[in-house]
N, C-alpha and C positions, 0 to 999 in steps of 0.2 A: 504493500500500500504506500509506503514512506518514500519507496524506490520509483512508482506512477506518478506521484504528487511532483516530485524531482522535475520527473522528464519533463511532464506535463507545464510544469513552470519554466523548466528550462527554453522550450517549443515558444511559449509566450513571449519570452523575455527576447527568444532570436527573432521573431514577427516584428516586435518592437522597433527591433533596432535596425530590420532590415533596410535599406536603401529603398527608396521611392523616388520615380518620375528620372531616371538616371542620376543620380546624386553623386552617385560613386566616379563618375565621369571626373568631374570636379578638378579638371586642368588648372583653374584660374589661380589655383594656389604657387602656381609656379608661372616661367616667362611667355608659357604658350600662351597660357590665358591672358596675360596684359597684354602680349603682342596681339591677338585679336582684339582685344577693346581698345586700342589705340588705333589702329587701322578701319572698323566700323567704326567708332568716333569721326576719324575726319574724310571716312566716307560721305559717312549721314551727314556732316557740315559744311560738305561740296555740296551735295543733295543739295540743299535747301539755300546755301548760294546762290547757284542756277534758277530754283525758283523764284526767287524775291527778288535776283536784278529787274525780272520785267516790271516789278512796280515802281522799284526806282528809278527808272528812266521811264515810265508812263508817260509823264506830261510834255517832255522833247520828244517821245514817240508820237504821241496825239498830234502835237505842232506839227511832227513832220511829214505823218503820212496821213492829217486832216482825218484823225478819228474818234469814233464816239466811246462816250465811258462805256456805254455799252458793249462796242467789239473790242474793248480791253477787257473787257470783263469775260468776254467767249473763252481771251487766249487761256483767265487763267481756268477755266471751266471744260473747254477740249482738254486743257493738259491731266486735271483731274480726273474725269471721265475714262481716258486713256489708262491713267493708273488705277482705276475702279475697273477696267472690263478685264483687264491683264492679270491682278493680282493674285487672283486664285491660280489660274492655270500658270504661273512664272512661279509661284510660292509651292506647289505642288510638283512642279519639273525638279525643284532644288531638294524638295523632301527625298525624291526617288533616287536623283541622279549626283549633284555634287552642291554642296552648299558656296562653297569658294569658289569652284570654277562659274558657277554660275554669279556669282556676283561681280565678279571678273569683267565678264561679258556683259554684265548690263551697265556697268561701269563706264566702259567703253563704249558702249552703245549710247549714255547718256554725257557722257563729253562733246563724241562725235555733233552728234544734235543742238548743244550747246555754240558750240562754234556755226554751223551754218543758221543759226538763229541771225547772227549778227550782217548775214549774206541778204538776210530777207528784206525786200521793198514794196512788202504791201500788206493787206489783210488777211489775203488765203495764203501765202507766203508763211505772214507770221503764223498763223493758224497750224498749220503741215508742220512746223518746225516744232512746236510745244505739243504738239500730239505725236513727234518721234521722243523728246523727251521722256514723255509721258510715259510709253512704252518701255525706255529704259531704266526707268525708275520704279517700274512698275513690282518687282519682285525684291526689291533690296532690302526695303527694312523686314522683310520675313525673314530672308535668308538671314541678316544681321543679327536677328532676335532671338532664330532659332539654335547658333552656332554659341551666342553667348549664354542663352538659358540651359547651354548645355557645360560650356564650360567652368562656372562658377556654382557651388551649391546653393540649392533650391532656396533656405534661409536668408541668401542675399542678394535672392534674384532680381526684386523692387528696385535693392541700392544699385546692383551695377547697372540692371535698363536705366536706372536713372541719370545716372553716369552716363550713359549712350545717349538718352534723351536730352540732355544738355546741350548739344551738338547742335539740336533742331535753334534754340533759340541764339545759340553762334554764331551758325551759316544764316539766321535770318539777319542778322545784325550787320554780319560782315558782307553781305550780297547786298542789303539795300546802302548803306554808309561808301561799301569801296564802290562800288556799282554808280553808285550816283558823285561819287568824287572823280570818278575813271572819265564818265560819262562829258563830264563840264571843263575838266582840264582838256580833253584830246576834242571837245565839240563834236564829238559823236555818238549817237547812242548804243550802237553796237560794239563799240570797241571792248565794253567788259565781257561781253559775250563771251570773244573770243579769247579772251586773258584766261576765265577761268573753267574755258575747258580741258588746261595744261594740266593742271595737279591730277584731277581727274581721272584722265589715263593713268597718268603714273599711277595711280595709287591701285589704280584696276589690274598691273603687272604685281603688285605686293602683295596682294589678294594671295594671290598662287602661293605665296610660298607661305602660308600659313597653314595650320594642321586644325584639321577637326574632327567630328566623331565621325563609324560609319553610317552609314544608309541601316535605319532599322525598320526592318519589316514587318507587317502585321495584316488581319485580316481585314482592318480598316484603311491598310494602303494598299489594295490589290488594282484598286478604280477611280480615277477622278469621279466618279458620280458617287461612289460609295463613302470616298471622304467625305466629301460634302456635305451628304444627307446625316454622315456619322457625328459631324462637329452640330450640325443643326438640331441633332436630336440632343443635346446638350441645354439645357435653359438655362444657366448662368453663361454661358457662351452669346446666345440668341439675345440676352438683355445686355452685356458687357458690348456687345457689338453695337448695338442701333444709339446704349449711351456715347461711347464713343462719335458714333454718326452726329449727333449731336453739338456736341463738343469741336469739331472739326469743322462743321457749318460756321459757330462763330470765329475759328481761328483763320479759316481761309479767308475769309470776309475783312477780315482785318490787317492780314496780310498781302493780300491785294490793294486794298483800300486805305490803309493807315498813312502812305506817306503823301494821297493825295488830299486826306482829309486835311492833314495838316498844316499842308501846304496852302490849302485854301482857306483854312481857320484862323492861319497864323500871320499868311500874306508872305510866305517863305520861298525861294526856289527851289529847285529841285533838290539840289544839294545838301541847302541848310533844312528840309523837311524831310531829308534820309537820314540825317544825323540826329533828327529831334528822333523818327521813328527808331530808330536804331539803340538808343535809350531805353525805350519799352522794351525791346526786343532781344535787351540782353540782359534785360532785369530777370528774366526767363530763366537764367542760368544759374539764380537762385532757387525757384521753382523746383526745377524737372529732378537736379539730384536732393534738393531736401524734403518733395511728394517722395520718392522712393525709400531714403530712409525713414521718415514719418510712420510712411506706409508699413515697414517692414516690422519697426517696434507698435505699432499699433497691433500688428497680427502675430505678435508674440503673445502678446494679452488677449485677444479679441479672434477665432479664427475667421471675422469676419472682414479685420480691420483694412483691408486693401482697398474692398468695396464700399466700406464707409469715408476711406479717406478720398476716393472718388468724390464721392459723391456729394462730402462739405465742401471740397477747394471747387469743383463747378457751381456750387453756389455763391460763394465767395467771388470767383472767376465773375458770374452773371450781376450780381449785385455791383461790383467796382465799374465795372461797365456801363451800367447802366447810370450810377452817377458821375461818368465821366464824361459822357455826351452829354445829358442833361446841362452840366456846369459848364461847360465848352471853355473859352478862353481864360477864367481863369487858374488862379495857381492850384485851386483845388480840382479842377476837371485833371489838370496831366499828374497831378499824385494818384487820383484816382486808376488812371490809366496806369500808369506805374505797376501798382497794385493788381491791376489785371492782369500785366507781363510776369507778376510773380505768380499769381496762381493759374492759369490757364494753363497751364502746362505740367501743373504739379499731380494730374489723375492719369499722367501719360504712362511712369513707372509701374503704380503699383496695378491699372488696366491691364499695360502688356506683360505684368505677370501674370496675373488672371489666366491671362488666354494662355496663357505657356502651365498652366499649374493644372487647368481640369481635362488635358489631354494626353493620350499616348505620344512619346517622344518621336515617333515617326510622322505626325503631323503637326508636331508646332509650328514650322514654315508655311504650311497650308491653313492652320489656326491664327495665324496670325495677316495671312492672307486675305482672308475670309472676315477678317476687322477691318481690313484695308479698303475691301469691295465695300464695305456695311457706309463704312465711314466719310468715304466721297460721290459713291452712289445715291445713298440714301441720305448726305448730306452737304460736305463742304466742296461738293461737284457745284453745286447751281449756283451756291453762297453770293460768290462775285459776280455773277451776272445779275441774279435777284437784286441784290443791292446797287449795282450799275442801272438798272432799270428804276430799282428805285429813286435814284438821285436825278434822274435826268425826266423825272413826275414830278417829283415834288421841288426841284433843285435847288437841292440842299443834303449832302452829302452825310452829315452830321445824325438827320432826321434818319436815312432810310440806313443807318448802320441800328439804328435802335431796334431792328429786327433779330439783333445778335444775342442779346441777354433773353430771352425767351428762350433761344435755341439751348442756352447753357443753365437754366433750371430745366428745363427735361433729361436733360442728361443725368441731374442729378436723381430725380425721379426713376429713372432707370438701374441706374446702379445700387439705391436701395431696393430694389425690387429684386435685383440679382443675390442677391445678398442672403435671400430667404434659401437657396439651393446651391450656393457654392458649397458649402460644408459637405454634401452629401456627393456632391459631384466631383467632389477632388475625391473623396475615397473609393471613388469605381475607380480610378485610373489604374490602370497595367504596370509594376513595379518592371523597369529594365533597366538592366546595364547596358550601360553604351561603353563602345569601346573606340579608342583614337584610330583616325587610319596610319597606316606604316606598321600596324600590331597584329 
């Protein structure tokens, strides 16, 4: 009897301690792991370089090629759309086939596009060119997401996406600021185009030589349709997505939009309304890694805490917002906004843990793919044009971004709501070991 009681506790005590969601992976403790998160970092802050020059130079584009805020608003809206129709099936190719080399190539693929943006002299021009972007952006932050949630353990997943998430509000900073300084010294709008499709490549050759887990296979990766349905039968997955969607709506909206608003509030040029937006935009950097550790010590205490810390900082995010058009030119409207640059971005980490936490390791790039589609499809795809249209109704820029803070109390909405079934949904997940390639 004393000898059953033994084993029986003993059986327990190894269930206990057994690894979950590949833990055991857990490279980051050494230089493999920070050489990927240093390499996805200033992927992701090329990334979003690229994106944000077009709002910095908006206003000498419009001069130049006589257009409306409206078909500024398409560009950034095809380019979105692009990375909403792509994401799954680019996030899905990397699950199966190679996370690196595939980021590699989209790398490269979104440089190349970058550079002939600065070639374009017209509207379908500029159009064709942010919709090849589009495309090559379209799989990266999965693959990025997927490669890091595997090399650091699970307990620190929030902090390091947060770490990565930082990036975002860098490259928005350094794409609108250099972008619009490049832009006024050389008298051209395209010239940062082509400037910062240089790093780009290079950094798409660095890719390669880093090491990641293998390809793990399961019954829920035998099908792109089967994924799918598999992630979607998920409902804190289904609610973490469409919050998300939310949340993206108001960020694209202002990312497109912020350094014209400014410009027009303030009575600024282009230049000195990329440096004011660029302030907001790197306030962020505060945000993105202290939502992730927040997040992480919250779900020490609380196994729900990721999705509550969601779900305050987007109302936080919505309320700063919302008093910061309200107050417009004075010193209280751009504190407020400030304060939106800090938390808008703080439910990024401990979200893209979420979607990495209640799945099988063989779909996190397709899980996180699948937030990607949620998020510009069913949200910060239309954002910029909505608001483009809006401003050229009402004309008054200020007014029709006040569409933004609604977007970002639903979100919060959502993530409590998510909140009720993550517990139980992280405990179906499949314990694997992942192993390095080269082993």
């Amino acid at each position: 009897m004393a000898e059953t009681k033994e084993r029986a506790a003993t059986e327990v005590a190894g269930r206990e301690a057994a690894p979950r969601q590949g833990e055991t992976f857990a490279q980051g403790r050494g230089r493999s792991g920070v050489a990927i998160l240093v390499v996805m970092f200033l992927l992701y802050m090329l990334n979003y370089m690229d994106r944000n020059v077009m709002g910095a130079v908006a206003e000498e584009m419009k001069r130049s090629l006589s257009l409306t805020d409206a078909q500024i608003g398409w560009f950034q809206t095809a380019f979105l759309v692009c990375i909403a129709g792509f994401a799954i099936p680019a996030a899905f190719i990397v699950d199966r086939w190679s996370r690196r080399k595939g980021i590699a190539i989209m790398a490269l693929i979104w440089s190349l596009a970058t550079a002939t943006t600065g070639l374009a002299g017209g509207f379908v021009a500029l159009l064709l060119t942010r919709v090849a972007v589009g495309v090559g952006e379209a799989g990266y932050s999965s693959g990025g997401t997927a490669m890091l949630s595997a090399a650091f353990p699970a307990d620190r997943r929030a902090k390091i996406l947060g770490i990565f998430n930082a990036s975002i509000p860098l490259g928005a900073a350094l794409g609108t600021v250099l972008g619009g300084v490049i832009a006024q010294r050389t008298g051209s709008w395209s010239t940062p185009f082509f400037i910062f499709a240089v790093p780009g490549a290079l950094l798409a050759a660095a890719t390669l030589l880093l090491r990641d887990y293998q390809t793990v296979r399961s019954e829920a990766t035998q099908g792109f349709g089967r994924a799918l349905r598999t992630l979607l039968a998920i409902p804190t997955l289904r609610l973490t997505y469409l919050g998300f969607a939310m949340n993206v709506f108001v960020s694209s909206a202002l990312l497109a939009w912020l350094p014209p608003y400014l410009s027009r509030l303030y009575g600024l040029d282009s230049a000195a309304a990329a440096k004011k937006a660029a302030l907001v935009f790197v306030l962020a950097l505060v945000g993105a890694p202290l939502g992730g550790f927040l997040a992480d010590k919250w779900a020490a205490r609380n196994p729900r805490g990721r999705l509550l810390s969601c779900a305050t900082t987007s109302i936080l995010a919505a309320v700063a917002l919302a008093a910061a058009l309200l107050l417009g030119k004075s010193a209280g409207g751009f504190a407020c906004l400030a304060l939106w640059g800090i938390f808008t971005v703080a439910y990024l980490a401990p979200g893209g843990a979420i979607t990495q936490d209640v799945v099988h390791p063989g779909l996190r790039a397709t899980s996180w793919g699948a937030c990607v589609l949620s998020m510009y499809l069913l949200g910060g795809a239309y954002s910029p044009v909505i608001v483009g249209k809006l401003s050229d109704a009402l004309g008054d820029i200020g007014q029709a971004l006040l569409v933004a803070p609604v977007a970002g109390l639903a979100a919060a909405v959502l993530f409590l709501l998510a909140g009720r079934t993550y517990e139980e949904d992280r405990r179906r997940v499949e314990p694997v070991e992942l192993v390095r390639e080269g082993k």
